[in-house]
C-alpha positions as CSV (number, residue, x, y, z in Angstrom):
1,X,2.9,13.7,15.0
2,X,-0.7,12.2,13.8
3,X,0.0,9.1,11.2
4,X,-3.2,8.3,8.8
5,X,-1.4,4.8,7.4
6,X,-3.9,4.3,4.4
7,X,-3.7,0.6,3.0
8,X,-3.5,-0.7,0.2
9,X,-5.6,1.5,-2.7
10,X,-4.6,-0.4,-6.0
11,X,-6.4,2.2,-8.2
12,X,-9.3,2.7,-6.3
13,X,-9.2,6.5,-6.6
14,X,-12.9,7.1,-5.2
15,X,-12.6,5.3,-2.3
16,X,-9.0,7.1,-1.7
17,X,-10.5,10.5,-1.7
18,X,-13.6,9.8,0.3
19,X,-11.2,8.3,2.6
20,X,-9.1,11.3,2.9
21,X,-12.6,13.6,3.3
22,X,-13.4,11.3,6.4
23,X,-10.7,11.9,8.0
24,X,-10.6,15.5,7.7
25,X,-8.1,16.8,4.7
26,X,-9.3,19.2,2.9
27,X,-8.6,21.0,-0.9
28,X,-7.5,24.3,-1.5
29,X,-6.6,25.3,-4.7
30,X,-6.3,22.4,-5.4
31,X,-3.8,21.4,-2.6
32,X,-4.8,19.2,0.8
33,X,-4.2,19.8,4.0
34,X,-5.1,19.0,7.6
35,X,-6.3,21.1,9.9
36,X,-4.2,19.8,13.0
37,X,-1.2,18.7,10.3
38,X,-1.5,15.2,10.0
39,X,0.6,13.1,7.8
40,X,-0.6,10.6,5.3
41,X,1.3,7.2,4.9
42,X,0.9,4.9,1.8
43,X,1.3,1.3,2.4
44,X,1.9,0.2,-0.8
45,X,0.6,-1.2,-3.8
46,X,-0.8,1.9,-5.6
47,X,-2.1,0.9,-8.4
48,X,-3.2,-2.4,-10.6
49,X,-6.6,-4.1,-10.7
50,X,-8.5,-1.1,-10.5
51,X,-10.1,1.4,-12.2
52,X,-7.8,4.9,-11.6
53,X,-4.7,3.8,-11.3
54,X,-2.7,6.5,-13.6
55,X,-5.0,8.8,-11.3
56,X,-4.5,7.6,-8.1
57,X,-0.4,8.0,-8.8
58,X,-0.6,11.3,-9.9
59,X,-2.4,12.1,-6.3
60,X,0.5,10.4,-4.2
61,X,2.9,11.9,-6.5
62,X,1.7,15.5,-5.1
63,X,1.2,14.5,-1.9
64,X,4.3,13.1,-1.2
65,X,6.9,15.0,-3.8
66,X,5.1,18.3,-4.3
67,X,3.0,19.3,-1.0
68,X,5.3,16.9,1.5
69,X,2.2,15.6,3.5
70,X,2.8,11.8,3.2
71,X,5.3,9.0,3.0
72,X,5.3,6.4,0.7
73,X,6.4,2.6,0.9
74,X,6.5,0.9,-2.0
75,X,4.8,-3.0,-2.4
76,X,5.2,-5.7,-4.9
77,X,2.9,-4.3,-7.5
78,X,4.7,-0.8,-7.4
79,X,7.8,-3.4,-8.0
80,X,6.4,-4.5,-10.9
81,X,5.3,-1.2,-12.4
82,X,8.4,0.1,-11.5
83,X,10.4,-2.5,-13.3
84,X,8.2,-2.4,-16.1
85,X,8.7,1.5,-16.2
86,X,12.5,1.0,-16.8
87,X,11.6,-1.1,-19.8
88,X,12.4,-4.6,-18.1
89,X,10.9,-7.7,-19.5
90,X,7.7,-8.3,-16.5
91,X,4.7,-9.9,-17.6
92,X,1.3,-8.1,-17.7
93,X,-0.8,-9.7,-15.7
94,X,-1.9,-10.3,-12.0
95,X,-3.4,-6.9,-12.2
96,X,-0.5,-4.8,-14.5
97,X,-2.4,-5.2,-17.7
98,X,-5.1,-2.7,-16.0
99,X,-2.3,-0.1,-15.7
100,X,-0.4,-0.4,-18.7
101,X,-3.7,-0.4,-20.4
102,X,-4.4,3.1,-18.8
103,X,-1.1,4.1,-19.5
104,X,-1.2,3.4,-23.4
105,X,-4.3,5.4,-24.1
106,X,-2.2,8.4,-22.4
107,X,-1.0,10.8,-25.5
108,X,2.9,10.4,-25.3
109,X,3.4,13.7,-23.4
110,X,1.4,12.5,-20.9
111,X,2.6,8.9,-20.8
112,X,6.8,10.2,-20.7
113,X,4.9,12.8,-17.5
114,X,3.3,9.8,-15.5
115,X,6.2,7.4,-16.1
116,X,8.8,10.0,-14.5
117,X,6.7,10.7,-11.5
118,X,6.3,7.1,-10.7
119,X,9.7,6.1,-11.4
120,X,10.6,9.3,-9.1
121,X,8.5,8.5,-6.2
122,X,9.8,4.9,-5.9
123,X,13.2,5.1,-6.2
124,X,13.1,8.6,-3.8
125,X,10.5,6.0,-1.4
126,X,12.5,3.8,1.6
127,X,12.3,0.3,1.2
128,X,9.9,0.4,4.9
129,X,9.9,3.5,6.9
130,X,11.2,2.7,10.7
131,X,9.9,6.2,13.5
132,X,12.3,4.9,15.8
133,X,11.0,7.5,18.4
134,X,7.3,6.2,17.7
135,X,8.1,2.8,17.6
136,X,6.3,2.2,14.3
137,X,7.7,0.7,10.9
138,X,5.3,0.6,8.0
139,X,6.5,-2.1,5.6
140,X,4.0,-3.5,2.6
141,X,4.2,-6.8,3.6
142,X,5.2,-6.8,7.0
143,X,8.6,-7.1,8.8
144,X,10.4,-10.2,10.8
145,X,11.4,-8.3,14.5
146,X,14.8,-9.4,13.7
147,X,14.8,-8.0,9.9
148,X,14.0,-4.2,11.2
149,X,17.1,-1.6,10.6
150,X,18.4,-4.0,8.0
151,X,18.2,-3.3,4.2
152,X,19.3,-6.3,2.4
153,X,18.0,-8.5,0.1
154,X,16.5,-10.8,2.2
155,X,14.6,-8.1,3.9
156,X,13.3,-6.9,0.7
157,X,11.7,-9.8,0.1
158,X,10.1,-10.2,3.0
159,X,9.3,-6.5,2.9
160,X,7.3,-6.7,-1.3
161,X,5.9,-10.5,-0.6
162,X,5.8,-11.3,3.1
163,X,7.4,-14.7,4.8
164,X,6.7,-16.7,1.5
165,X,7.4,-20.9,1.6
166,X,8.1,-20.9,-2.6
167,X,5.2,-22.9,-2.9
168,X,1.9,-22.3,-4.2
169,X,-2.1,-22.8,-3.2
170,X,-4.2,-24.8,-5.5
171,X,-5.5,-21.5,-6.9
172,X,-1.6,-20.4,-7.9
173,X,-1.3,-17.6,-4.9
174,X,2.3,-17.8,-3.0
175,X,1.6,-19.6,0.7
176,X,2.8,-17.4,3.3
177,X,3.9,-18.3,6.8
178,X,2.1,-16.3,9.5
179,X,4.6,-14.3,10.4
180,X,2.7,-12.1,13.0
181,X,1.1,-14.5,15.1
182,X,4.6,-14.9,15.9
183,X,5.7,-11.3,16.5
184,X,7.2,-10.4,19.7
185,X,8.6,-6.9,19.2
186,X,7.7,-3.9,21.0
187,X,7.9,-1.5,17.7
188,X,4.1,-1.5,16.1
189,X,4.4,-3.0,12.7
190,X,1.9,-1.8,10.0
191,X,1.1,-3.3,7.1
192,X,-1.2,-4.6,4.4
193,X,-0.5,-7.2,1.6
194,X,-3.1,-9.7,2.1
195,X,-6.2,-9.3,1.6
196,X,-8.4,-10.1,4.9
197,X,-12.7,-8.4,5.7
198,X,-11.4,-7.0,8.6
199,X,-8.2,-5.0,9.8
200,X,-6.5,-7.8,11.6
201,X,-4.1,-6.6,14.8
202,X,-2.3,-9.4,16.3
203,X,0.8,-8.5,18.9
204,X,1.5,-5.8,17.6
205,X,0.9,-5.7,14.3
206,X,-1.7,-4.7,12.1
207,X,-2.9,-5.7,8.3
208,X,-4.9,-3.3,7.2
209,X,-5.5,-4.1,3.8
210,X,-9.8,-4.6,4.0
211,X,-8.8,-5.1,-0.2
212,X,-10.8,-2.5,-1.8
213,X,-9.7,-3.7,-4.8
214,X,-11.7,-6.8,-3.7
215,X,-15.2,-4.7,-2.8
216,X,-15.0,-4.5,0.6
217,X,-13.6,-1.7,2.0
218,X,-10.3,0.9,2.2
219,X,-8.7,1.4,5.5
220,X,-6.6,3.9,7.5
221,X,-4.8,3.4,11.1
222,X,-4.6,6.4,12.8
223,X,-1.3,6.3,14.7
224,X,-0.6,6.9,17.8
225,X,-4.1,7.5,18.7
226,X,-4.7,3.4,17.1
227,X,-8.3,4.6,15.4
228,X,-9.6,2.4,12.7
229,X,-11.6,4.6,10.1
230,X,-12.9,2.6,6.8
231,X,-14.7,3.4,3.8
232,X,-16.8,0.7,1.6
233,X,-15.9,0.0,-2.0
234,X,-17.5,0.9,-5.1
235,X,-15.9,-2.3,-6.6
236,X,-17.6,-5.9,-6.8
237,X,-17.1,-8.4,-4.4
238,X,-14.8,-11.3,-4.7
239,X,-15.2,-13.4,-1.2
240,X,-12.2,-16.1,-2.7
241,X,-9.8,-13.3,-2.6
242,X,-10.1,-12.9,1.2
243,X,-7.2,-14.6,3.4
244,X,-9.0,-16.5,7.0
245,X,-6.9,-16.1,10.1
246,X,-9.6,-17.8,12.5
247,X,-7.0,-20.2,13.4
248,X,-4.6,-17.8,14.4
């Protein structure tokens, strides 16, 4: 089995279907499909910040509950939506407010259609997905080597947000710990997350969120095979919301 693990699209619907084109699924009647019967893998945060988010859920809604042609793992901003869905109290902002904006000029037919298909596809979506056989677990965030099998709390966590410290940069973003320099595991680990110009493999583990979002560029990891295949954004270009490794 062929894995396209696509990172993380956060309504960047143009860049997701050029993406797909590039590496080779193709519409019928309105229905994809590849010609050697690949299988798509989301990474995570879905929607938020940009422009097609409503659009971009309906898409992995048929692809993964309709046409069965991809898995979905759901990241902190799917959370979010998610909790917000359910009519929690979440605030709007850090990206939601572009989706619940979306969502609100929706007529109420079509507002009750998108909120059960995204409600649907998370809870039905594994917290990470773990091909044991492969030795590949896709997990938003990431995964400690000691944390895979488990679901618990703790893993959760670390799953939606990565190895956070509870504190805070000076610009308000959660410090992380670098969690894969320090990987040691022989299952691949695939993620996304943070923001970073550049898929970044390490061990073995690899971030492939290039942040589209951001204006540089939407990613895929082909796996097995371990081909990187990108496509640039449409979106402009925010250097501060890149993370630097070079010290790793």
């Amino acid at each position: 089995m062929q894995f396209d693990i696509i990172g993380d699209i956060h309504g960047c619907l143009e860049e997701l279907l050029e993406l797909l084109e590039k590496i080779h699924y193709r519409q019928e009647k309105g229905e994809y499909f590849h010609p050697e019967g690949n299988k798509i893998v989301f990474i995570g945060d879905l929607t938020d910040r940009g422009p097609n988010s409503i659009a971009v859920i309906k898409l992995v809604y048929q692809l993964v509950a309709e046409q069965k042609i991809a898995y979905y793992v759901p990241g902190n901003h799917c959370n979010k939506l998610y909790r917000y869905f359910l009519g929690n109290q979440v605030q709007e902002k850090h990206g939601l407010e572009t989706t619940v904006a979306e969502w609100k000029k929706l007529n109420e037919s079509q507002k009750k259609n998108i909120q059960e298909k995204f409600i649907a596809l998370y809870e039905n979506a594994p917290l990470y997905l773990y091909f044991e056989d492969l030795q590949l677990v896709v997990a938003h965030a990431g995964i400690k080597e000691n944390l895979i099998g488990q679901i618990n709390s703790r893993t959760k966590t670390f799953v939606l947000y990565g190895d956070v410290t509870g504190q805070t940069d000076h610009q308000g973003r959660p410090v992380r710990r670098d969690w894969a320099k320090h990987y040691r595991g022989e299952p691949w680990i695939v993620y996304g997350h943070t923001p970073v110009l550049e898929p970044r493999q390490i061990n073995r583990t690899i971030n492939i969120d290039t942040g589209c979002v951001f204006g540089n560029k939407l990613t895929a990891f082909q796996f097995p095979k371990q081909t990187i295949i990108s496509v640039p954004s449409k979106q402009p270009f925010q250097p501060d919301r890149f993370t630097d490794f070079a010290d790793a």
